[in-house]
N, CA, C and O atoms as CSV, one atom per row, in Angstrom:
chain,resi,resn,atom,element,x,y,z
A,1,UNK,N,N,0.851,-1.177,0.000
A,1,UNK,CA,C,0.000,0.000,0.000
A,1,UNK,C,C,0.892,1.234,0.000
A,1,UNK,O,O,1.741,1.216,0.891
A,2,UNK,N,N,0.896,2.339,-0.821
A,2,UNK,CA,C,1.469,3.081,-1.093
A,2,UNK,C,C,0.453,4.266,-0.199
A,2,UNK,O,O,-0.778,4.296,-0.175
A,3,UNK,N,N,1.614,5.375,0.636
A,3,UNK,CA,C,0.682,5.861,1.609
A,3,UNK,C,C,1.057,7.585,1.106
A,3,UNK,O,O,2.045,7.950,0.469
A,4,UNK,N,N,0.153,8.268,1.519
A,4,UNK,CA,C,0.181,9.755,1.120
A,4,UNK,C,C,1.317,10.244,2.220
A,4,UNK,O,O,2.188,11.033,1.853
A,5,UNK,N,N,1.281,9.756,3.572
A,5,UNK,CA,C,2.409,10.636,4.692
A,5,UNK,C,C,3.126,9.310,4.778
A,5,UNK,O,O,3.151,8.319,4.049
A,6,UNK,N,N,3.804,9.693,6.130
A,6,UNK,CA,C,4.752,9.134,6.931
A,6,UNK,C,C,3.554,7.904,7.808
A,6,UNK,O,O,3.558,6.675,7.876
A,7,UNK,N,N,2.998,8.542,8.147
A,7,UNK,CA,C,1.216,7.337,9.092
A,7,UNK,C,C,0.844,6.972,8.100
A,7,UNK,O,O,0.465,7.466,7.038
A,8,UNK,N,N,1.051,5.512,8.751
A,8,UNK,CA,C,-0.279,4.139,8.356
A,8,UNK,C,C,-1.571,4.580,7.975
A,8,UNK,O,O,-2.167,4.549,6.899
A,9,UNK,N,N,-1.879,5.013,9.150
A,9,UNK,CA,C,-3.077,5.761,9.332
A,9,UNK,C,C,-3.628,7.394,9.095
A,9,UNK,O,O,-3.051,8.429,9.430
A,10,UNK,N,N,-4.777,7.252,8.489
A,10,UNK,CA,C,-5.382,8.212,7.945
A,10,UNK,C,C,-6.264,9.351,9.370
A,10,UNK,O,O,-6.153,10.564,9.546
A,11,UNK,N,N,-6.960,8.474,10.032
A,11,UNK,CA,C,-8.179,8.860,9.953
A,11,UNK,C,C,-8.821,7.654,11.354
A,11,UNK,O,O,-8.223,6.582,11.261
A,12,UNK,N,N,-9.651,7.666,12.298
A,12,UNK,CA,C,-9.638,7.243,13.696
A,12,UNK,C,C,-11.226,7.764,13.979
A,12,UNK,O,O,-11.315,8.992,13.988
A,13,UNK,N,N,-12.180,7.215,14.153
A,13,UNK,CA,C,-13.726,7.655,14.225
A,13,UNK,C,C,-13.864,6.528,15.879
A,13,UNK,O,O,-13.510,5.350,15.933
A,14,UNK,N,N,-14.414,7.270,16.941
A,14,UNK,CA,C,-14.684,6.667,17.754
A,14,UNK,C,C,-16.401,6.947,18.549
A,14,UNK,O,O,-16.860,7.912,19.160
A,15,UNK,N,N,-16.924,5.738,18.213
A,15,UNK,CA,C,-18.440,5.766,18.049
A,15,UNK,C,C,-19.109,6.184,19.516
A,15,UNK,O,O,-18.625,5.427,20.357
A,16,UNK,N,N,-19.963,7.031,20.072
A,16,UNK,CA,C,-20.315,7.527,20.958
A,16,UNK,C,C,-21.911,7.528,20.902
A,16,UNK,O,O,-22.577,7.817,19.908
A,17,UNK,N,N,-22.411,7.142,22.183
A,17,UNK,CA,C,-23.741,7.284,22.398
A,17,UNK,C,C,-24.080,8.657,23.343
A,17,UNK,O,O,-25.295,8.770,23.184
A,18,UNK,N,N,-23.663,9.727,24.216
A,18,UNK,CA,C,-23.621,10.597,24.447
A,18,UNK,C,C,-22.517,11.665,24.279
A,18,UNK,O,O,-21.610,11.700,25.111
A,19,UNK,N,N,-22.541,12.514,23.277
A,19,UNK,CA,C,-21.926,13.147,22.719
A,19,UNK,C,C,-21.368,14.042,23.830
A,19,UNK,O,O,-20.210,13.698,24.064
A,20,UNK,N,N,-21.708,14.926,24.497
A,20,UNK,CA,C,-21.170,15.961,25.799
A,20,UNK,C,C,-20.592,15.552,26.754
A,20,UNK,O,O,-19.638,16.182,27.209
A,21,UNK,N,N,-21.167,13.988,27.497
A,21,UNK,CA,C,-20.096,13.072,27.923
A,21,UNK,C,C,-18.817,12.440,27.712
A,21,UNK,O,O,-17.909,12.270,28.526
A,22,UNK,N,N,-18.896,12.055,26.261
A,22,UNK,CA,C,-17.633,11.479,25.512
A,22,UNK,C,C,-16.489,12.751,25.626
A,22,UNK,O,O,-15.422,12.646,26.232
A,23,UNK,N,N,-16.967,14.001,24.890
A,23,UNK,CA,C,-16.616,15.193,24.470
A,23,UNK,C,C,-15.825,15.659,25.981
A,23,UNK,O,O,-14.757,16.269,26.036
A,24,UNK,N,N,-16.495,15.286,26.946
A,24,UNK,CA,C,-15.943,15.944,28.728
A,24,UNK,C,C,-15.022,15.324,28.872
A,24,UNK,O,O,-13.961,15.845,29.217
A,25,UNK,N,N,-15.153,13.975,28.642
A,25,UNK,CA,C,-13.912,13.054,28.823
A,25,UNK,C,C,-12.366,13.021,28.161
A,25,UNK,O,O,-11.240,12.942,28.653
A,26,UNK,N,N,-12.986,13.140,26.546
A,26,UNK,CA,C,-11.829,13.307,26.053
A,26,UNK,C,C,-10.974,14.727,26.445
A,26,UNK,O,O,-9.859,14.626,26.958
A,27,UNK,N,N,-11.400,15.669,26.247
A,27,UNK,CA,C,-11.446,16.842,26.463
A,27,UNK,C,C,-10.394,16.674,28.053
A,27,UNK,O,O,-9.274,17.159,28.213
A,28,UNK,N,N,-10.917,16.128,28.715
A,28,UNK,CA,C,-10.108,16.282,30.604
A,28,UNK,C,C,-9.319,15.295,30.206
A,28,UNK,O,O,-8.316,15.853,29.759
A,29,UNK,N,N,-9.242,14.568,30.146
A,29,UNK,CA,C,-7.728,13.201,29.711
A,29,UNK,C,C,-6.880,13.313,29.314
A,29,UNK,O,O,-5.792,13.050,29.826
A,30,UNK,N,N,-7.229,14.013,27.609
A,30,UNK,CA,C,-6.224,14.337,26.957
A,30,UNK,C,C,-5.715,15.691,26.972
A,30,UNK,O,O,-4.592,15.946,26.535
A,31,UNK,N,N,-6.627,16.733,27.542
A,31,UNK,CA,C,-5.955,18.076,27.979
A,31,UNK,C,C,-6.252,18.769,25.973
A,31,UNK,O,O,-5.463,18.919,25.040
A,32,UNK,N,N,-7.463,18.958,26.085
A,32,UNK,CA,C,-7.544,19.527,24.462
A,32,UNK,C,C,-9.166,19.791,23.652
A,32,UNK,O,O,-10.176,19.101,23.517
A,33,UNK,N,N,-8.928,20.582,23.413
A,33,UNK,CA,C,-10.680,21.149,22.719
A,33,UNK,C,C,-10.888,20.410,21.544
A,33,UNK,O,O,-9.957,20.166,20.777
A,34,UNK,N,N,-11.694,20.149,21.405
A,34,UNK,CA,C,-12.364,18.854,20.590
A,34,UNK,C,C,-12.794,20.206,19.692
A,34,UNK,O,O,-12.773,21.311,20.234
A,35,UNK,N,N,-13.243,20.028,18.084
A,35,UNK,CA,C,-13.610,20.774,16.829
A,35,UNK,C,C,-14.651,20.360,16.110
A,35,UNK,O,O,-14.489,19.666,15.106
A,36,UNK,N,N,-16.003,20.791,16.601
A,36,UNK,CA,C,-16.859,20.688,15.795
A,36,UNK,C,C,-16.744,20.564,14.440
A,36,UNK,O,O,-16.131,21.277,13.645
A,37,UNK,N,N,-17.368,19.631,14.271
A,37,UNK,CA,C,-17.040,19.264,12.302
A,37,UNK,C,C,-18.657,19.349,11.783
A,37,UNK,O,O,-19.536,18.724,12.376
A,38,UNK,N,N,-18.921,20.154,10.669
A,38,UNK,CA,C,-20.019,20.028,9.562
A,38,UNK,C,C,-19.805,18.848,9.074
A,38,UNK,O,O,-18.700,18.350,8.857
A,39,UNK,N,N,-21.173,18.223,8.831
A,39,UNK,CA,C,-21.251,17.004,8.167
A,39,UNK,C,C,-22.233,16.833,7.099
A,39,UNK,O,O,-23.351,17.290,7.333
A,40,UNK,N,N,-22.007,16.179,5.807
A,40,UNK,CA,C,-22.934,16.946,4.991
A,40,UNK,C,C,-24.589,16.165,5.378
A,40,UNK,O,O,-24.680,15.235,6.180
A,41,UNK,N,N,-25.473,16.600,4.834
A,41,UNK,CA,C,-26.994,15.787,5.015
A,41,UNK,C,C,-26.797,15.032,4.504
A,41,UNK,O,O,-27.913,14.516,4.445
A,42,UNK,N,N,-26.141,14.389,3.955
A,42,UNK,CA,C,-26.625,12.602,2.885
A,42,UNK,C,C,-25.813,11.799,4.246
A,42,UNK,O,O,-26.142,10.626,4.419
A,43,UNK,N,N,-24.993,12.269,5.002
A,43,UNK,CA,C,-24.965,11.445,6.658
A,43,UNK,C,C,-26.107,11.311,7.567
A,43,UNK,O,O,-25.889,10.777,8.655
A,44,UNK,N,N,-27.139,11.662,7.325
A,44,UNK,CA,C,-27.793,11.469,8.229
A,44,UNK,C,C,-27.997,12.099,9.134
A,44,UNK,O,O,-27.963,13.321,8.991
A,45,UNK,N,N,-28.321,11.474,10.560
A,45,UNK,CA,C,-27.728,11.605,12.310
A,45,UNK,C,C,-26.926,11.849,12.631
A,45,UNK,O,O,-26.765,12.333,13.751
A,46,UNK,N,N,-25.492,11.505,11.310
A,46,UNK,CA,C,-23.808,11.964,12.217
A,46,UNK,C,C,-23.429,13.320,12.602
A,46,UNK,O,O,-23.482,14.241,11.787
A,47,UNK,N,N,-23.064,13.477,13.764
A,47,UNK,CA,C,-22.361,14.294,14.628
A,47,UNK,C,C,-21.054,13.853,14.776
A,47,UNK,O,O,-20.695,12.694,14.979
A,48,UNK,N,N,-20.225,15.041,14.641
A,48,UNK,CA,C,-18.814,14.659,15.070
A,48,UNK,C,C,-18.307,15.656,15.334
A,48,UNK,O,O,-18.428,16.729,14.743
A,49,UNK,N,N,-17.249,15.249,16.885
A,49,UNK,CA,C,-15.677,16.630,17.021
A,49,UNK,C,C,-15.256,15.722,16.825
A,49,UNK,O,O,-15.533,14.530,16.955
A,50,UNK,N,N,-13.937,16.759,16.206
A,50,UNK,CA,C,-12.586,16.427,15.605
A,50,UNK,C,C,-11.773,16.132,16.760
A,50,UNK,O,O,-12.189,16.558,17.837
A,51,UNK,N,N,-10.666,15.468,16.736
A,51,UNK,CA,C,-9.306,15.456,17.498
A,51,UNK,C,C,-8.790,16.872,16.799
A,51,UNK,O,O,-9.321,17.296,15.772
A,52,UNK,N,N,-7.535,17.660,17.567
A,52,UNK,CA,C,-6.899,18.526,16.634
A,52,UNK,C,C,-5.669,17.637,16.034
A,52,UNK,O,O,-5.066,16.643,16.440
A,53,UNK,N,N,-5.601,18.297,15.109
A,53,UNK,CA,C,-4.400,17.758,14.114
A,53,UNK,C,C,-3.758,19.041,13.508
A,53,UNK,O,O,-4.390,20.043,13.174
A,54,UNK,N,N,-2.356,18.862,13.410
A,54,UNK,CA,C,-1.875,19.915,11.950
A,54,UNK,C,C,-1.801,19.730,10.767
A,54,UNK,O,O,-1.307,18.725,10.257
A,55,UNK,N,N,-2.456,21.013,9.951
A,55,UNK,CA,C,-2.666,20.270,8.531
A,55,UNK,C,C,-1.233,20.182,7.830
A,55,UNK,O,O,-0.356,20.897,8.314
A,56,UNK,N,N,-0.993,19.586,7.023
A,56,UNK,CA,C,-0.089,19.020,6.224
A,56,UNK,C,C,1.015,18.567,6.713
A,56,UNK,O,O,1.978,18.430,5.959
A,57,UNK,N,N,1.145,18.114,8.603
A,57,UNK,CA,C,1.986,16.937,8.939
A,57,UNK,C,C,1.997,15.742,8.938
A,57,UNK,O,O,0.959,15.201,8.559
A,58,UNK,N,N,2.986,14.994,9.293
A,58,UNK,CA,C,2.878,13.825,9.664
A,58,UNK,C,C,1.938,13.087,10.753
A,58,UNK,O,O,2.364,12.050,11.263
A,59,UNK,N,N,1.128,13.411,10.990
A,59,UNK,CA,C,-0.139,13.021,12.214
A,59,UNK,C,C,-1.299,12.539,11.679
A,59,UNK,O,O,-1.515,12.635,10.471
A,60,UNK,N,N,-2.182,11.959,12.543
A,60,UNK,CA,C,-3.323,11.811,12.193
A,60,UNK,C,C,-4.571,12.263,13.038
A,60,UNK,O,O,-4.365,13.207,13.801
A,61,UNK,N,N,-5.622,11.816,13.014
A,61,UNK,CA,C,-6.737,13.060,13.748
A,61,UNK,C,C,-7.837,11.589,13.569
A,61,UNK,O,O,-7.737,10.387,13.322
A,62,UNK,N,N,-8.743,12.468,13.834
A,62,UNK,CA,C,-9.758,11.254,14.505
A,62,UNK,C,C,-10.940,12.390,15.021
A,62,UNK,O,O,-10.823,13.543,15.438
A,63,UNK,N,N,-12.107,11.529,14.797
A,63,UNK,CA,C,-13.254,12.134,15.683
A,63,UNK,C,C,-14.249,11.630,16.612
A,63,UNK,O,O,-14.556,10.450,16.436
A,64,UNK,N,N,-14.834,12.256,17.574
A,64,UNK,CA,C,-15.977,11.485,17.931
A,64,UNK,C,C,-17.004,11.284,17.304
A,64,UNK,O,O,-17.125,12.224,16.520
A,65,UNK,N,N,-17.864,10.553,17.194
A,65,UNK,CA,C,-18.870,10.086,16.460
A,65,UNK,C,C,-20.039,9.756,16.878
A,65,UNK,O,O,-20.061,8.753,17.591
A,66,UNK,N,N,-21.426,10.480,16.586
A,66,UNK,CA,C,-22.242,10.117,17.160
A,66,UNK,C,C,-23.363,10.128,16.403
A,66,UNK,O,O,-23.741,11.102,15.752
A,67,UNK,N,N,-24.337,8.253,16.511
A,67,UNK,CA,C,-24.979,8.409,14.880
A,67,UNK,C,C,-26.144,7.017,15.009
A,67,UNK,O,O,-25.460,6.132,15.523
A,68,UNK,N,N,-27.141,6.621,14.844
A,68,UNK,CA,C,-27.861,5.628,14.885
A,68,UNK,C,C,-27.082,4.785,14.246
A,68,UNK,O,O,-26.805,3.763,14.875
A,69,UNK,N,N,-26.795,4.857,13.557
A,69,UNK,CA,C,-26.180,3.960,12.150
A,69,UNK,C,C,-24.928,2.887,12.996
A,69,UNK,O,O,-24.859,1.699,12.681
A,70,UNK,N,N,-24.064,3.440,13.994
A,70,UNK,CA,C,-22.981,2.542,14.629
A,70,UNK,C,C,-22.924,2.760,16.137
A,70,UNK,O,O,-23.419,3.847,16.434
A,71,UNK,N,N,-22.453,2.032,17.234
A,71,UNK,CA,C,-22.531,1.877,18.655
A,71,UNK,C,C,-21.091,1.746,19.149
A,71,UNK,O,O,-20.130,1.219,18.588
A,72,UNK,N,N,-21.152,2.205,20.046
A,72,UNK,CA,C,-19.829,2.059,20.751
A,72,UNK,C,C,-19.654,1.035,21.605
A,72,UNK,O,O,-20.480,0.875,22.504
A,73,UNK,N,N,-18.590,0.198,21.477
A,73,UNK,CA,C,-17.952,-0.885,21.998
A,73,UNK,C,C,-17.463,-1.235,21.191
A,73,UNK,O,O,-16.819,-0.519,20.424
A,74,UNK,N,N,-17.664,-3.034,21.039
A,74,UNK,CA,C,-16.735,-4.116,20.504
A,74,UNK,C,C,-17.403,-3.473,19.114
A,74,UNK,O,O,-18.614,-3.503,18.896
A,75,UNK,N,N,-16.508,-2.942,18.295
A,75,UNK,CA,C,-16.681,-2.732,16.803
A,75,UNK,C,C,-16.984,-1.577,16.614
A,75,UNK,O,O,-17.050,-1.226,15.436
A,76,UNK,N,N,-17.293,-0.516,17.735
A,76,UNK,CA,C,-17.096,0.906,17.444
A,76,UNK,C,C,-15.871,1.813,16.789
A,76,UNK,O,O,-16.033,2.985,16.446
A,77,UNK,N,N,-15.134,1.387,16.718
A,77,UNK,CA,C,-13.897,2.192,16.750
A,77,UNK,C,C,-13.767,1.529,15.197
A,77,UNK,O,O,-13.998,0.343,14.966
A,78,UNK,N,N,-13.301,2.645,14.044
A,78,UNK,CA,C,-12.994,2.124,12.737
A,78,UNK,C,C,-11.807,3.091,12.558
A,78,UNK,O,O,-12.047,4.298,12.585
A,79,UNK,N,N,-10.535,2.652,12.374
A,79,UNK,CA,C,-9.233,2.745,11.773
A,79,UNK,C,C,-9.250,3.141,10.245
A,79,UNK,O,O,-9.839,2.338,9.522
A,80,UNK,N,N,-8.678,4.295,9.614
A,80,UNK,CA,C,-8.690,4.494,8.468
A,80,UNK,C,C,-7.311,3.991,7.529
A,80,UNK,O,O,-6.275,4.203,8.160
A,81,UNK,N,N,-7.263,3.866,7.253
A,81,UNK,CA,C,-5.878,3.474,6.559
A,81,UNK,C,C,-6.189,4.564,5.021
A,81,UNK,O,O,-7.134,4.659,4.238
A,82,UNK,N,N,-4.662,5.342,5.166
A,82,UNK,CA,C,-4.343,6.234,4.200
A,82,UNK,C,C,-4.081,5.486,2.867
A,82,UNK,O,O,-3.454,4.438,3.022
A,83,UNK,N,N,-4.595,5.946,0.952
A,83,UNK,CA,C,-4.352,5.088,-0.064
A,83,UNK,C,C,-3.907,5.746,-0.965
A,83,UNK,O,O,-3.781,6.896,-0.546
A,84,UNK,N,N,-3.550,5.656,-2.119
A,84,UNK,CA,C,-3.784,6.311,-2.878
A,84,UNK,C,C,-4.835,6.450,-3.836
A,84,UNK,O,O,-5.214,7.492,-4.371
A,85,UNK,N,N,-5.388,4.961,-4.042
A,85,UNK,CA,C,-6.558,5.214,-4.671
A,85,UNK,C,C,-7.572,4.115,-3.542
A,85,UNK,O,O,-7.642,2.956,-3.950
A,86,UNK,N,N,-7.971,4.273,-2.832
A,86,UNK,CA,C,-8.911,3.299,-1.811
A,86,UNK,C,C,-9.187,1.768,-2.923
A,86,UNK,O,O,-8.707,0.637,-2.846
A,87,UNK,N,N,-10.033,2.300,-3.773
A,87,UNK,CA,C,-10.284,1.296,-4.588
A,87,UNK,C,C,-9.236,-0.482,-4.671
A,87,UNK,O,O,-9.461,-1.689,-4.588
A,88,UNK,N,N,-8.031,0.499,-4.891
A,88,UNK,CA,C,-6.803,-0.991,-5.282
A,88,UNK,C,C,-6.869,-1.390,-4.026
A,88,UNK,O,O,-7.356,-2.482,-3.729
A,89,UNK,N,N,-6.489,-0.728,-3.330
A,89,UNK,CA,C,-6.704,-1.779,-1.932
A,89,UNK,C,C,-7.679,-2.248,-1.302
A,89,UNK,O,O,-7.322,-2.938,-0.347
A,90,UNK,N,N,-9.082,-2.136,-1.477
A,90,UNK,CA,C,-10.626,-2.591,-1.621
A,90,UNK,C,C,-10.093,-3.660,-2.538
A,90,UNK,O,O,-9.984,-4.747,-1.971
A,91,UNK,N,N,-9.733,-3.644,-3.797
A,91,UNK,CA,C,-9.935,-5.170,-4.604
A,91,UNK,C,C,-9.031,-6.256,-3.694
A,91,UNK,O,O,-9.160,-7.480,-3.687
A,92,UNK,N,N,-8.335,-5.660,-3.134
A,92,UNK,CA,C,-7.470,-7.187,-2.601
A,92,UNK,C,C,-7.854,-7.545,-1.093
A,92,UNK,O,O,-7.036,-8.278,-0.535
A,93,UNK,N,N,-8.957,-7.153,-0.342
A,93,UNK,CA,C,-9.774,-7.488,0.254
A,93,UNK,C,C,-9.997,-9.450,0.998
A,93,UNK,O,O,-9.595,-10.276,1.818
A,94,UNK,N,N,-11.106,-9.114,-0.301
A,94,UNK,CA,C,-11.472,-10.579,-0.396
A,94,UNK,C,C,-10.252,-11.658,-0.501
A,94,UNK,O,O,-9.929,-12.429,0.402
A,95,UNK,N,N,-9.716,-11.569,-1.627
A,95,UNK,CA,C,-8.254,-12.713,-1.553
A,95,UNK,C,C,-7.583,-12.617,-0.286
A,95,UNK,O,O,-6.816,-13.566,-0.123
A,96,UNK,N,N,-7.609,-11.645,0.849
A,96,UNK,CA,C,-6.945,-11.585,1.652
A,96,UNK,C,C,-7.273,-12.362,2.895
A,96,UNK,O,O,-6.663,-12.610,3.936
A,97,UNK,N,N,-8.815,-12.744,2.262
A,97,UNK,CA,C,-9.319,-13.562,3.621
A,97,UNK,C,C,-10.345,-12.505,4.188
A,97,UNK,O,O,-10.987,-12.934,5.148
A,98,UNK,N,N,-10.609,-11.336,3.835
A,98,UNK,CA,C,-11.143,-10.658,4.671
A,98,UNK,C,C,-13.002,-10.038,4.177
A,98,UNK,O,O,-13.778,-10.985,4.044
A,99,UNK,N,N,-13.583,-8.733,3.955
A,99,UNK,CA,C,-15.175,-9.048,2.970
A,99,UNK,C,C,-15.090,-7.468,3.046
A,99,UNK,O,O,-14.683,-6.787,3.987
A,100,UNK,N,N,-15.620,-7.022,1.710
A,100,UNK,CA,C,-16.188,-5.891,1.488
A,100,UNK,C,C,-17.443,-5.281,2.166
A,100,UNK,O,O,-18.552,-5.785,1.990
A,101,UNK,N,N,-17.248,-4.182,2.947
A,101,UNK,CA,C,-18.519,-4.287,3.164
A,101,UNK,C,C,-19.731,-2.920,2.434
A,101,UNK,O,O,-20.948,-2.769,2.543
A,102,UNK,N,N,-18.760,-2.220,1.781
A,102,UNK,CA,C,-18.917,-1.149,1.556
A,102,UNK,C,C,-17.853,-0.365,0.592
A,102,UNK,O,O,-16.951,0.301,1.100
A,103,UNK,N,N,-18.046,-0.508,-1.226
A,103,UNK,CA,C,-17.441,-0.352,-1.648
A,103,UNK,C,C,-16.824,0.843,-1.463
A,103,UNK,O,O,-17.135,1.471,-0.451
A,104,UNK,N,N,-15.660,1.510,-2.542
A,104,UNK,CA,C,-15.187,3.011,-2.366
A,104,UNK,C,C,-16.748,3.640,-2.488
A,104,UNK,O,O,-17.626,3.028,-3.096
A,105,UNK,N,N,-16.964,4.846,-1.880
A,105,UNK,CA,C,-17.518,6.155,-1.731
A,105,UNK,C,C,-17.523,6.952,-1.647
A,105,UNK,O,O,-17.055,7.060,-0.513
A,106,UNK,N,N,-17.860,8.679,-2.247
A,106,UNK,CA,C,-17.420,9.450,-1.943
A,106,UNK,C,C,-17.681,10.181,-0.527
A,106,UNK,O,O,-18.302,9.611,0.370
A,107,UNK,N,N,-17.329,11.062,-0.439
A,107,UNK,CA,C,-17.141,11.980,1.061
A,107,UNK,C,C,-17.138,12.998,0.876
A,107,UNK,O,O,-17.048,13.581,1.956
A,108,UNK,N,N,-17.178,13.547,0.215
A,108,UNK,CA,C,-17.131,15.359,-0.080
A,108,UNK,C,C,-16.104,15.731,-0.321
A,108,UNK,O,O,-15.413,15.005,-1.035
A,109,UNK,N,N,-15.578,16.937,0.129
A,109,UNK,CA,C,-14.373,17.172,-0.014
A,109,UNK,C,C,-13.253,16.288,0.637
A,109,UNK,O,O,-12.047,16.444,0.444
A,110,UNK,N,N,-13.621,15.683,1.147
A,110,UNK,CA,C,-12.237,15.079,2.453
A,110,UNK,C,C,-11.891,13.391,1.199
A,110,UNK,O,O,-11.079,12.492,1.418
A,111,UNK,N,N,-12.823,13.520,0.013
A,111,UNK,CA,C,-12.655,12.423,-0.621
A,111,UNK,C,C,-13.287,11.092,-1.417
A,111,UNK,O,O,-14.138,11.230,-2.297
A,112,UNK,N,N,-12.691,9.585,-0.941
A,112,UNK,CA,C,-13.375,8.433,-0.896
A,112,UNK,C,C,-12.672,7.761,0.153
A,112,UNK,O,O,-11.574,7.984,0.663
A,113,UNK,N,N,-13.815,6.614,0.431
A,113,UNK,CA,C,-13.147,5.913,1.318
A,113,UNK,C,C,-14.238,4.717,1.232
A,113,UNK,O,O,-15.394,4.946,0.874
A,114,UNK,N,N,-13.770,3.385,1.600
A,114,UNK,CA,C,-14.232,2.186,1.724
A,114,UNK,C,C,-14.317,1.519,3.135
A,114,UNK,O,O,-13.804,1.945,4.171
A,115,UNK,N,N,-14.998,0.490,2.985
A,115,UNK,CA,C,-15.209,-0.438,4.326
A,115,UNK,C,C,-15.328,-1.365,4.199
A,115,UNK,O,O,-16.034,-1.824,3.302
A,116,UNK,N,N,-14.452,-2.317,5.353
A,116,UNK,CA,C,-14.197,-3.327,5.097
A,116,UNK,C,C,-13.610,-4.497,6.528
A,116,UNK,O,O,-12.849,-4.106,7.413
A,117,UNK,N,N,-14.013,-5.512,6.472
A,117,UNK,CA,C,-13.610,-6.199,7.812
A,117,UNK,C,C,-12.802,-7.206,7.580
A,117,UNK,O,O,-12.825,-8.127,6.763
A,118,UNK,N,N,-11.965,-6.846,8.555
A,118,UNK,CA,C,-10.578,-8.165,8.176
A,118,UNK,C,C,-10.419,-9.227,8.649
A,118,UNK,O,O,-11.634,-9.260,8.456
A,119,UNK,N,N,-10.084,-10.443,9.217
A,119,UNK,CA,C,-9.934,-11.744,8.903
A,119,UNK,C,C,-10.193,-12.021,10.701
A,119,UNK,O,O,-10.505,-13.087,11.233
A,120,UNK,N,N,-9.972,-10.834,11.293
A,120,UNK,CA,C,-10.366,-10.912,12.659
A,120,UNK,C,C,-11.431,-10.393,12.938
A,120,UNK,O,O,-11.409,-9.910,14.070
A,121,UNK,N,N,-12.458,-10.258,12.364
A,121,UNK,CA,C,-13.318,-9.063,12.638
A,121,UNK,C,C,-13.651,-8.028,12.334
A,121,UNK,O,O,-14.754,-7.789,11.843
A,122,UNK,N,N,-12.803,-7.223,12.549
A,122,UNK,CA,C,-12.617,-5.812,12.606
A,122,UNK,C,C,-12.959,-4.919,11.865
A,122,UNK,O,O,-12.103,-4.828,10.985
A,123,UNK,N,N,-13.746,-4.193,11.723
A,123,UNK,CA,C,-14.039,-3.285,10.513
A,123,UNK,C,C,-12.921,-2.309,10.345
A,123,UNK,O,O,-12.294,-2.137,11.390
A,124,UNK,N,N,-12.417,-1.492,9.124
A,124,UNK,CA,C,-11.419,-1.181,9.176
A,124,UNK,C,C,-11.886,-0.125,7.870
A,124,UNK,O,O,-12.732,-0.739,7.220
A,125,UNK,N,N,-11.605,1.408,7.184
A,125,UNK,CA,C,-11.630,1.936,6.727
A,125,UNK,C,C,-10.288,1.938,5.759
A,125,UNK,O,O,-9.175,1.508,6.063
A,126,UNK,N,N,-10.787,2.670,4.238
A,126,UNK,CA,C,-9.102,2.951,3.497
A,126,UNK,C,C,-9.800,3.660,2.997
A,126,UNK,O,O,-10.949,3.387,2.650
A,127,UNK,N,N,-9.188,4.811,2.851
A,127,UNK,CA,C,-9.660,6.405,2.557
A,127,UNK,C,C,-8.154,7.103,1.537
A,127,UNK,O,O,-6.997,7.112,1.956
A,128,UNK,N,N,-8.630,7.646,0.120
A,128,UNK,CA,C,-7.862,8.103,-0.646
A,128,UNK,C,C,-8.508,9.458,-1.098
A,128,UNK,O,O,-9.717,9.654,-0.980
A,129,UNK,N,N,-7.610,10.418,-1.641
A,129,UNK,CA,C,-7.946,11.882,-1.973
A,129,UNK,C,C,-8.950,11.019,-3.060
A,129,UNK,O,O,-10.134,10.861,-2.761
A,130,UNK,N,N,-8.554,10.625,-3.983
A,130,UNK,CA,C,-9.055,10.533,-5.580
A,130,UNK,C,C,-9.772,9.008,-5.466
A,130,UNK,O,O,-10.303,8.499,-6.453
C-alpha cells in the first residue's frame, strides 16, 4: 500500500452514544478542545468533534462520532488506513481472507473511502484523496 504521509493511518472515528459526555472526557484526559465538524446531510444523524491535528503533517486526527447507524464498543472504533486510490486496496480485500462491506464512496471534499472487515473481525476503513 502506497501511503500519502509518513502514518499508516489516515483517519480514527470513535463511536459515541452521548456526545457531551464522551466530548468531557476526552477533552479532561487528553488536555484539548475537541472541533466541531459540519457534516454533509446525505450522513444522516452523524455528529462529530474532531481530534486537533496539523494540517499538512505527519499526524493523524480522529473524531468522535455520534450516529444511529454505529454503537460504541466491541466494533465501534474504525481505523482508516491512508491510499492512494482506496479502490486498489478494496480489490485485494477478499483474496486476503477478509469481505467488502462497503465499496469506495465518496465523502465530499475530504474524498473516498471504503469499508471493510478483516480476517479478525474488525471493521477497518481505506480512505484516498481521488
Amino acid at each position: 500500500m502506497k501511503t500519502q504521509s509518513k502514518n499508516p493511518f489516515t483517519w480514527v472515528e470513535i463511536y459515541v452514544e452521548d456526545m457531551s459526555r464522551a466530548r468531557k472526557f476526552y477533552e479532561t484526559v487528553l488536555q484539548i478542545k475537541m472541533i466541531p465538524m459540519q457534516t454533509p446531510g446525505e450522513f444522516g444523524d452523524l455528529e462529530m468533534l474532531s481530534f486537533p491535528w496539523a494540517e499538512g503533517e505527519t499526524n493523524i486526527s480522529g473524531a468522535l462520532c455520534k450516529t444511529g447507524e454505529m454503537k460504541p464498543g466491541s466494533g465501534g472504533t474504525i481505523v482508516y488506513f491512508t491510499c492512494e486510490d482506496c479502490a486498489t486496496e478494496t480489490s485485494r480485500v477478499e483474496s486476503a481472507g477478509g469481505q467488502v462491506l462497503q465499496q469506495k464512496f465518496p465523502i465530499g471534499e475530504h474524498g473516498f473511502c471504503s469499508i471493510c472487515m478483516d480476517t479478525e473481525g474488525n471493521t477497518i476503513g481505506l480512505h484516498s484523496l481521488k
